[in-house]
Residue, then its C-alpha position, 0 to 999 in steps of 0.5 A: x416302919x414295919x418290921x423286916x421280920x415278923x411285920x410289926x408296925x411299932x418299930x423303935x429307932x435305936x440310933x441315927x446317923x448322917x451317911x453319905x456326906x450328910x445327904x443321907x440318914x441312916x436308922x438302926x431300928x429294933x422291933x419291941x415285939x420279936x427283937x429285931x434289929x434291921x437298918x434303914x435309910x432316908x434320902x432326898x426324893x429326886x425331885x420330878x427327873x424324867x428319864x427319855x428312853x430311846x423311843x422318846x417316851x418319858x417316865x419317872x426316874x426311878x432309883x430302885x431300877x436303877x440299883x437293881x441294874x447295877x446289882x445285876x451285873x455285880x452278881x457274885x462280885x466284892x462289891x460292898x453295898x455301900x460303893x454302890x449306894x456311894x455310886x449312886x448317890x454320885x451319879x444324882x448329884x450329877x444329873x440333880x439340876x436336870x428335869x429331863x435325862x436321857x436313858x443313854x446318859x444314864x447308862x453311859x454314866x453307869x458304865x463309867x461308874x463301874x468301870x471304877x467300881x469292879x472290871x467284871x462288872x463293868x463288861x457284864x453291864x456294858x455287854x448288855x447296856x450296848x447290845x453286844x451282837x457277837x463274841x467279837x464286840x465283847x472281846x473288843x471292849x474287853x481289849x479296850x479294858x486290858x490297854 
């Protein structure tokens, strides 16, 4: 594992743990050549997940998109990294049985999800996951969250 720091490649693993219920490792590592201490995470592949957009074409799931999605909309908001890995790790324990899952599936589960998560959070991904059009769709959702 290369360093985070100086880009070593002779990272050492210091301790390892079970995170996440087990389904993930997680590795305190430091760097013998600059003293660098960062963490990583090792965690099952999601198999073969297809995602169908709305136009019907078909691409790999990808993790990494999707988190950078969430961490979008929580910006700025106390939301701690690990509710989120939690979340997500969740969220593919759902859809782990499925070989193809919509793009809309997703997203509507990601909104249940930070509806939960964080409120602010929830309006700023749903403000864009369903294509708000004008004020009055945003203050409409937002109503639905206050009742």
């Amino acid at each position: 594992m290369q360093c985070t720091k100086c880009k070593g490649d002779d990272t050492q693993v210091i301790d390892s743990r079970l995170a996440e219920e087990g389904k993930v490792i997680r590795r305190r590592r430091k760097c013998p050549k600059c003293g660098h201490r960062f963490t990583t995470f090792e965690r099952m592949e999601m198999g073969n997940l297809l995602v169908k957009k709305k136009d019907g074409s078909l691409e790999p799931y990808s993790r990494d998109k999707l988190e950078h999605g969430i961490w979008i909309a929580c910006g700025k908001r106390p939301v701690k990294q690990e509710q989120v890995e939690r979340a997500i790790v969740q969220l593919e324990e759902k859809w782990k049985a499925k070989k193809t899952i919509s793009s809309q599936l997703i997203g509507e589960d990601v909104v249940k999800m930070l509806k939960k998560l964080d409120h602010i959070a929830y309006i700023r991904f749903a403000s864009v996951y369903r294509s708000f059009k004008d004020v009055e769709e945003f203050k409409h959702e937002l109503g639905k969250l206050l009742k």
